[in-house]
C-alpha positions as CSV (number, residue, x, y, z in Angstrom):
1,X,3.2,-80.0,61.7
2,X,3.6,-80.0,65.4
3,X,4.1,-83.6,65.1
4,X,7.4,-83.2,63.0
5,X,8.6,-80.9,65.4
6,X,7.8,-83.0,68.9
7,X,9.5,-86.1,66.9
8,X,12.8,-83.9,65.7
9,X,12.7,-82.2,69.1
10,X,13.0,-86.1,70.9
11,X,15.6,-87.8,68.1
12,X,18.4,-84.6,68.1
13,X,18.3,-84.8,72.0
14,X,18.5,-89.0,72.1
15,X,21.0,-88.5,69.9
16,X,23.0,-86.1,71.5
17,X,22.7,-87.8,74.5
18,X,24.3,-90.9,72.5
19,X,26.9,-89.5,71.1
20,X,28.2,-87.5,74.2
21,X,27.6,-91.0,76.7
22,X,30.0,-92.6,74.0
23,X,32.6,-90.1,74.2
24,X,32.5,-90.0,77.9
25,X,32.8,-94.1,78.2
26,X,35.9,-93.9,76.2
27,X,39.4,-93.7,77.5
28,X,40.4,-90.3,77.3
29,X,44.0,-89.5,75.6
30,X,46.3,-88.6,77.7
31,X,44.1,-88.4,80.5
32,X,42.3,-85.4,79.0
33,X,41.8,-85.2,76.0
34,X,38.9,-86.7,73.6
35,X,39.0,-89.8,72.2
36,X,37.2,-90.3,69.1
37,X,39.8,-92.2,67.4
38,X,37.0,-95.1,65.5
39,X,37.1,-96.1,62.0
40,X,33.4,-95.1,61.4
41,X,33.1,-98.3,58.4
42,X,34.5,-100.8,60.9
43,X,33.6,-98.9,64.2
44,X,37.5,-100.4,65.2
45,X,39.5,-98.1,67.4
46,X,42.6,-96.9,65.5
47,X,46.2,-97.7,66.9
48,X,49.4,-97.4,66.6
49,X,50.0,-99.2,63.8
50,X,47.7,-96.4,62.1
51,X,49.8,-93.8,62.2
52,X,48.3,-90.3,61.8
53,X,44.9,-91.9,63.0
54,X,46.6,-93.4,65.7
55,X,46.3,-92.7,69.5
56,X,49.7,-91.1,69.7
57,X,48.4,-88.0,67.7
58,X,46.2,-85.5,69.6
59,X,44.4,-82.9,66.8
60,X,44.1,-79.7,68.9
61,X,41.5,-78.9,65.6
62,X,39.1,-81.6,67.2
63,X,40.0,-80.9,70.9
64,X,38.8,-77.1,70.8
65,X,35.4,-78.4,68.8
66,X,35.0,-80.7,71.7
67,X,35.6,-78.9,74.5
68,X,32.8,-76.4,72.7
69,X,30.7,-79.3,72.6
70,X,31.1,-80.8,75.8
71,X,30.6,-76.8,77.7
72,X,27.2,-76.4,75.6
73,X,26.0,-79.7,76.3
74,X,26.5,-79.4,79.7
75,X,24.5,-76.4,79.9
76,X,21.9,-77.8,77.3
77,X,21.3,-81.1,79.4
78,X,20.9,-79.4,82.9
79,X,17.7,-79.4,83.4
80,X,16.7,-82.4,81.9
81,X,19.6,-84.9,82.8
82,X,21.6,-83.7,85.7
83,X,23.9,-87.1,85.1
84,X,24.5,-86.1,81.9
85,X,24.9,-82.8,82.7
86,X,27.8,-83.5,85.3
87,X,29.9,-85.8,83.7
88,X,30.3,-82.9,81.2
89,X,31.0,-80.8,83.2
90,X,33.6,-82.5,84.7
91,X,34.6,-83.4,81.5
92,X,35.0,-80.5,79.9
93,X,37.2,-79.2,83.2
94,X,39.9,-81.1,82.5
95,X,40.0,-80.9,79.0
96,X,40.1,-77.0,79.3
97,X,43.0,-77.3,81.8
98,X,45.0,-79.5,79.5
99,X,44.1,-77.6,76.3
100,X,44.4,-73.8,77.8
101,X,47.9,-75.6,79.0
102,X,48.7,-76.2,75.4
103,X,47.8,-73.0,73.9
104,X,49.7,-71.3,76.6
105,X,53.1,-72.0,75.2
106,X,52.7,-69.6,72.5
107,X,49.2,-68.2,72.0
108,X,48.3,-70.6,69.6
109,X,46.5,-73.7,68.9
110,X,48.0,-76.4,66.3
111,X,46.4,-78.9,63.9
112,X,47.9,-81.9,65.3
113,X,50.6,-82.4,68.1
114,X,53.2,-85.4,68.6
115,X,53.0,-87.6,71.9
116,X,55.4,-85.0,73.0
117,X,52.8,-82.3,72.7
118,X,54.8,-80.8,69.9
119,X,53.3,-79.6,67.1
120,X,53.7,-81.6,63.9
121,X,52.5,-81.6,60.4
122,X,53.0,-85.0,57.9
123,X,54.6,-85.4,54.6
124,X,52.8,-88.4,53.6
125,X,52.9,-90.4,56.8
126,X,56.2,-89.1,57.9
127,X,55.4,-86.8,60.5
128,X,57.5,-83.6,60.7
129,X,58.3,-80.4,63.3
130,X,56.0,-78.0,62.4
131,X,56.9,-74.3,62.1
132,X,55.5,-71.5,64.7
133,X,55.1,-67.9,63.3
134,X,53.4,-65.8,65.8
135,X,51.5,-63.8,63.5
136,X,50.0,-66.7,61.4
137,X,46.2,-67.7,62.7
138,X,44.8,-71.1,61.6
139,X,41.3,-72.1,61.8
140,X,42.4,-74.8,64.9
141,X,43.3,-70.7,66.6
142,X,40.0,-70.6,66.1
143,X,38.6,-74.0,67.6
144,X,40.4,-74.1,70.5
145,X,40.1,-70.3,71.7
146,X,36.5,-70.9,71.1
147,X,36.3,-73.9,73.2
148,X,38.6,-72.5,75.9
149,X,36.0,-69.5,76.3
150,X,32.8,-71.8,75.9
151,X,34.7,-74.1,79.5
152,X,35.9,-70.8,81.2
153,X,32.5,-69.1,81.3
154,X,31.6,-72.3,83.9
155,X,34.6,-73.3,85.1
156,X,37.4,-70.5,85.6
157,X,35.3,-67.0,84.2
158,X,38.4,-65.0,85.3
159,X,40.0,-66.3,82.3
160,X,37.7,-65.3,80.2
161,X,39.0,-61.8,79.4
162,X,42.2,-63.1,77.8
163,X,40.8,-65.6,75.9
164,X,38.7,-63.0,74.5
165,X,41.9,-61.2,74.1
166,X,43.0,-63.7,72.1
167,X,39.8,-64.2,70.2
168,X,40.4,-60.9,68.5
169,X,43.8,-61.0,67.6
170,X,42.6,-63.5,65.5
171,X,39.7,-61.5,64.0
172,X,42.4,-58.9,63.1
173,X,44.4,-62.0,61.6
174,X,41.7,-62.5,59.0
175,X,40.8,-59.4,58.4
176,X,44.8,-58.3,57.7
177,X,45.3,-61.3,55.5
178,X,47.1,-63.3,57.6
179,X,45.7,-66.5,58.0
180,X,46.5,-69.7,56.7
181,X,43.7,-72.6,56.2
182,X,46.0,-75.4,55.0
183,X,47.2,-76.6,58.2
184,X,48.2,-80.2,56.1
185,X,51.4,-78.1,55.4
186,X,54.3,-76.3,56.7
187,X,53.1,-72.8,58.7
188,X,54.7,-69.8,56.9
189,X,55.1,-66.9,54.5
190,X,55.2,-69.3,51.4
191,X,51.8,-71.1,51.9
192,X,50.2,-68.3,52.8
193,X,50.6,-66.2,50.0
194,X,49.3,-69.0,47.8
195,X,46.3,-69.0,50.0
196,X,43.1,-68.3,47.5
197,X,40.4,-65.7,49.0
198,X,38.1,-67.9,50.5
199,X,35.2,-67.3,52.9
200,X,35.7,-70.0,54.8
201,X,37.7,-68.2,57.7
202,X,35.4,-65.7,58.2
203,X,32.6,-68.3,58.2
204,X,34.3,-70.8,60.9
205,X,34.9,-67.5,63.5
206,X,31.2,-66.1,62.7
207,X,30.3,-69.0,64.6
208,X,32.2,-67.3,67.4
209,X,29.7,-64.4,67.7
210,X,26.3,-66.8,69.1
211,X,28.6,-68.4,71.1
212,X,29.6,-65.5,72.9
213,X,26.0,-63.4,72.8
214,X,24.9,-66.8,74.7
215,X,27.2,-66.3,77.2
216,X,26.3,-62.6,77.8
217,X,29.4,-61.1,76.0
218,X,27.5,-59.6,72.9
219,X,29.4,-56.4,73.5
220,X,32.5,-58.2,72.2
221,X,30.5,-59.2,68.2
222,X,30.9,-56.4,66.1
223,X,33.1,-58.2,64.1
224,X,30.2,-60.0,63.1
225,X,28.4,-57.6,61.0
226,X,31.3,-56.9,59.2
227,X,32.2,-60.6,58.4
228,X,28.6,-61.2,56.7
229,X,28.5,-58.1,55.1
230,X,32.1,-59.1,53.5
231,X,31.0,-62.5,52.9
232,X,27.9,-61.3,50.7
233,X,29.2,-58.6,49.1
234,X,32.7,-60.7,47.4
235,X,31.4,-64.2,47.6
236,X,27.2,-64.1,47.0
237,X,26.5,-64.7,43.5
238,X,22.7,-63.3,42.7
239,X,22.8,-65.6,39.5
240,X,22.8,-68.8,41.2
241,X,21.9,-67.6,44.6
242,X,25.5,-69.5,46.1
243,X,28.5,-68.5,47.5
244,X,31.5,-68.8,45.3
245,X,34.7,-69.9,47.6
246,X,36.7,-67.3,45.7
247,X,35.1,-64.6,44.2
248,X,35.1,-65.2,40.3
249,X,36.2,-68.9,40.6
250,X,33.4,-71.9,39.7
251,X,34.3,-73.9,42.8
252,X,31.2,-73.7,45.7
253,X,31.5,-75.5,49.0
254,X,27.1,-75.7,49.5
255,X,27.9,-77.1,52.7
256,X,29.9,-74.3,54.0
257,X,27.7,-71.5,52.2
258,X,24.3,-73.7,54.4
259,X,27.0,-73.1,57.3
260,X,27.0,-69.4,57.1
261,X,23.8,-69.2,56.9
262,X,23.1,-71.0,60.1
263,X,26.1,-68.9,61.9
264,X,24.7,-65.5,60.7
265,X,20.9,-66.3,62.0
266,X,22.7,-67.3,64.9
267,X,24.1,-64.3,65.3
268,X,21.4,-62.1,64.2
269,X,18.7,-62.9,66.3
270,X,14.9,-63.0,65.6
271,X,14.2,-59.7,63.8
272,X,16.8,-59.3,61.1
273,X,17.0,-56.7,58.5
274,X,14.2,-57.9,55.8
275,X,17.0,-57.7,52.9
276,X,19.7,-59.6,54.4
277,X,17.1,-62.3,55.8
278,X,15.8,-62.3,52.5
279,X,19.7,-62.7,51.0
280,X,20.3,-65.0,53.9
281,X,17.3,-67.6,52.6
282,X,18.3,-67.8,49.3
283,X,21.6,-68.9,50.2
284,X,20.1,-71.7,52.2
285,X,17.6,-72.7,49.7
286,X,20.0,-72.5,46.3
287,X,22.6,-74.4,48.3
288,X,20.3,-77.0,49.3
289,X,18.4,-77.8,45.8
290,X,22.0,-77.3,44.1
291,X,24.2,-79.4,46.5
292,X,21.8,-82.2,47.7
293,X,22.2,-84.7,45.2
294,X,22.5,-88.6,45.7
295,X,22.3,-89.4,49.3
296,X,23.0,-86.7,51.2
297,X,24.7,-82.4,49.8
298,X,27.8,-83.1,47.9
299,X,30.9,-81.3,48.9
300,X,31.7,-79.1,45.6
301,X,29.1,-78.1,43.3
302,X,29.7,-75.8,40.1
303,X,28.4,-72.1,40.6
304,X,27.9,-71.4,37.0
305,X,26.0,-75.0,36.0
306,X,25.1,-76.2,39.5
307,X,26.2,-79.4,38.7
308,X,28.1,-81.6,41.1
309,X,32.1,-81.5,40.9
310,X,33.0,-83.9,43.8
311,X,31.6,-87.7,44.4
312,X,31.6,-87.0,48.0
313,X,28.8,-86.3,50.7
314,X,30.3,-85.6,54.3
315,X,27.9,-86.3,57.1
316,X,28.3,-82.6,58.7
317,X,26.3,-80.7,56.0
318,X,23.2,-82.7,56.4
319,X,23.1,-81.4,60.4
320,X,24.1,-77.7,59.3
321,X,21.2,-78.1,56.7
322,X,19.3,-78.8,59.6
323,X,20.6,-75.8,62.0
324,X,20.0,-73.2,59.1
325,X,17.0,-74.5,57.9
326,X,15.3,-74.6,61.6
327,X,17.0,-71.0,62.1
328,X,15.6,-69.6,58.8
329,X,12.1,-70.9,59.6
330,X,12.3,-69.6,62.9
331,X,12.0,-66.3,61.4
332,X,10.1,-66.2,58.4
333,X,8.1,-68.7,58.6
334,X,9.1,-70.2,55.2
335,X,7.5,-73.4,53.7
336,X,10.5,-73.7,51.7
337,X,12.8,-73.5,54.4
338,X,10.7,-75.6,56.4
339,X,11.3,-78.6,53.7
340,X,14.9,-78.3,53.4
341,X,14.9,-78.9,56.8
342,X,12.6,-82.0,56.6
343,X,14.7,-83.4,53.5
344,X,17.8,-83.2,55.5
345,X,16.7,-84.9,58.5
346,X,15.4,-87.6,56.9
347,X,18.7,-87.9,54.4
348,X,20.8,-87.9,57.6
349,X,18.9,-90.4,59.6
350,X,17.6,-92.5,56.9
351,X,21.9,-92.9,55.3
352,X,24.2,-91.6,57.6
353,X,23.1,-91.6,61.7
354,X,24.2,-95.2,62.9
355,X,22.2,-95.7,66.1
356,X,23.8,-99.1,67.2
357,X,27.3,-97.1,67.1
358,X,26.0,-93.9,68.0
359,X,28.3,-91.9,65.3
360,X,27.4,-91.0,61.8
361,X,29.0,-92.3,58.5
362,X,31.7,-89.4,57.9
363,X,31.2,-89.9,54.3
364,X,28.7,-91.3,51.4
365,X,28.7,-91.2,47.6
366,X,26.4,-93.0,45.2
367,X,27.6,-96.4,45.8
368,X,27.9,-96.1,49.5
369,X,29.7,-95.0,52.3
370,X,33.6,-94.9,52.5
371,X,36.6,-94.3,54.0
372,X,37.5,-90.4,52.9
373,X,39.1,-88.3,55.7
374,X,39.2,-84.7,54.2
375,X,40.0,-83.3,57.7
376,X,40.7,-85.2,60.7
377,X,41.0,-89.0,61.1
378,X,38.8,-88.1,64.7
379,X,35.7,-88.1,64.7
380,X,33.8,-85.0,65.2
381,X,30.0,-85.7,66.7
382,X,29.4,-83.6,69.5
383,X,30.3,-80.4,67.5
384,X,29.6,-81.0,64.0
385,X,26.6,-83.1,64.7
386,X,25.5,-82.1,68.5
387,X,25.6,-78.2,68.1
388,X,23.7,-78.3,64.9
389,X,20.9,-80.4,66.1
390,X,21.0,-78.7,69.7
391,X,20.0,-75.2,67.7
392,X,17.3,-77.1,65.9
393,X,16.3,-78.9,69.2
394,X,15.6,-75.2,70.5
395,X,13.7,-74.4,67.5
396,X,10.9,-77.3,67.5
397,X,10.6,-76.7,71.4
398,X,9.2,-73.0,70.8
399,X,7.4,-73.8,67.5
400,X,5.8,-76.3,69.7
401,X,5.0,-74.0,72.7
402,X,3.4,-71.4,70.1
403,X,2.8,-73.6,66.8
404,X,1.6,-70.7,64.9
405,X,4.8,-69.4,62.7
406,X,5.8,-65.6,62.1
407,X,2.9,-64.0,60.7
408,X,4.9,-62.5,58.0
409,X,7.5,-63.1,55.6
410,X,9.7,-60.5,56.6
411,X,9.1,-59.1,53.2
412,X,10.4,-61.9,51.6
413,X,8.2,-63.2,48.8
């Protein structure tokens, strides 16, 4: 056993260190900003002739995920590559100053911005002037006011109270029903009350709550408790053992129900409440045998047949696989949890993890992988792959100082 973890342990932080040397060696966009602009199929940079991929547009989405990247890492790789470490650092300096500059215009962060630093939205490829409504929140408010706290805790902490500021007027945006997750479309009144119940906001800003007990602010995660506790009770379906994207609807996002799971251990710490551990597990485990199917967890599955509704397997879910797996193991011990995450780290080195470009495939079905940009046209490594394996990193370090799992299930059978 101790062998799977030393070998995990050595491959997440080689890869890491891969990924983030690759996005430091690259030009960054506008001076600043993050440049992850690569067709992952060709590994070509995108241009201008692109369009929406191009280098002209700057995805504040991907630049707040980065920034929380490139902060962690820094703090992750400081005692064991101090070169690493400082670039960064550095790194993630500038990109705070140009992003907090951004955000500072109105309190909020955008989806995508113009070479003017205006923020846009496209009909088809024609881009368009985005609208601005003050009391709208988006999931990019969410990105980028988590990677602005995750840079000022190093580089400027006396910012850090506002951007906590900030970080709960957006909590109250969820919980008052005013928040918007298609940011593909004009910001507004009409889009938002077509907006289904979804967890998925409450999911993304859970993630919030580790983030900010790591940096010694766990006085400002209450919200926390209350997000999971919403989540289960409308969304977890004791049938199937998933979470429904709407309560009552067939549609279930396994990746995003493996993600909560990950976020909420995360959150939670080593000695959880037995019954919401236990609840916690069989998410992770019903999503997993449901959702991987083919080569790596599709995107959709049905709740009601647990049969697969979309062709498509992103890359991301495989690493949050791993995160909650490692996190649920940490903590009970589980030999099933244990093999979900062996499964998925094998699916995701053996089919996605591209060594020689140090990226992933973004997206696989049965025949292959292809070109399918649900999101962003960026890529998205250090946060969607980095953070994930950095919590399972952590994990197979302490199983291998004391190899002997948690003598007890936690009551969980």
């Amino acid at each position: 056993m101790t062998d799977f973890f030393a070998s995990a342990a050595q491959r997440y932080t080689a890869a890491n260190a891969k990924t983030l040397r690759w996005m430091l060696e690259r030009p960054r966009l506008q001076g600043a900003f993050v440049n992850t602009k690569l067709n992952p199929l060709t590994l070509r940079d995108y241009t201008a002739a692109d369009g929406w991929r191009g280098p002209a547009y700057i995805y504040g989405w991907i630049q707040g995920r980065g920034l929380e990247a490139l902060a962690t890492h820094a703090a992750a790789f400081s005692e064991i590559d101090q070169s690493l470490a400082g670039e960064l650092t550095s790194a993630s300096a500038d990109l705070y100053a140009a992003l907090d500059q951004l955000q500072a215009v109105d309190g909020h962060g955008y989806f995508c911005y113009d070479a003017a630093s205006v923020p846009i939205y496209f009909d088809d490829a024609t881009p368009l002037t985005q609208e601005r409504p003050s009391d709208i929140f988006t999931y990019s408010d969410i990105f980028v006011t988590k990677g602005l706290i995750a840079a000022a805790a190093t580089h400027v902490p006396e910012d850090l109270p506002r951007h906590i500021e900030r970080l709960g007027v957006i909590i109250a945006g969820i919980e008052n029903g005013r928040f918007q997750m298609d940011e593909k479309v004009l910001l507004g009144e009409t889009a938002l009350a077509a907006e289904p119940d979804d967890f998925g906001p409450r999911m993304i800003m859970l993630s919030a709550a580790g983030l900010l007990t790591r940096l010694g602010m766990a006085a400002h995660t209450a919200f926390a408790d209350r997000f999971i506790a919403h989540v289960i009770d409308n969304h977890f379906d004791p049938v199937s053992g998933l979470l429904r994207n709407v309560p009552g609807q067939d549609a279930c996002n396994v990746g995003h129900g493996i993600e909560f799971v990950g976020f909420a251990l995360d959150h939670l710490g080593d000695d959880p409440d037995p019954g919401l551990l236990g609840t916690l597990q069989t998410i992770l485990l019903a999503s997993f045998a449901k959702g991987y199917n083919g080569p790596g967890v599709r995107l959709v599955v049905s709740a009601d047949s647990g049969a697969p509704i979309s062709p498509y397997c992103p890359w991301w879910s495989l690493p949050e696989s791993i995160r909650s797996a490692a996190l649920c193991y940490q903590r009970t011990g589980s030999a099933e949890a244990l093999a979900v995450w062996r499964a998925a780290d094998q699916a995701f080195y053996d089919r996605f993890w591209r060594d020689d470009a140090s990226i992933a495939y973004q997206c696989l079905t049965d025949t292959g992988p292809i070109d399918y940009v649900p999101a962003t046209p960026d890529l998205d490594p250090g946060y969607h792959t980095g953070l994930s394996l950095l919590a399972a990193i952590n994990v197979a370090n302490r199983r291998l100082l004391d190899p002997i799992p948690p003598e007890h299930n936690h009551g969980i059978a």
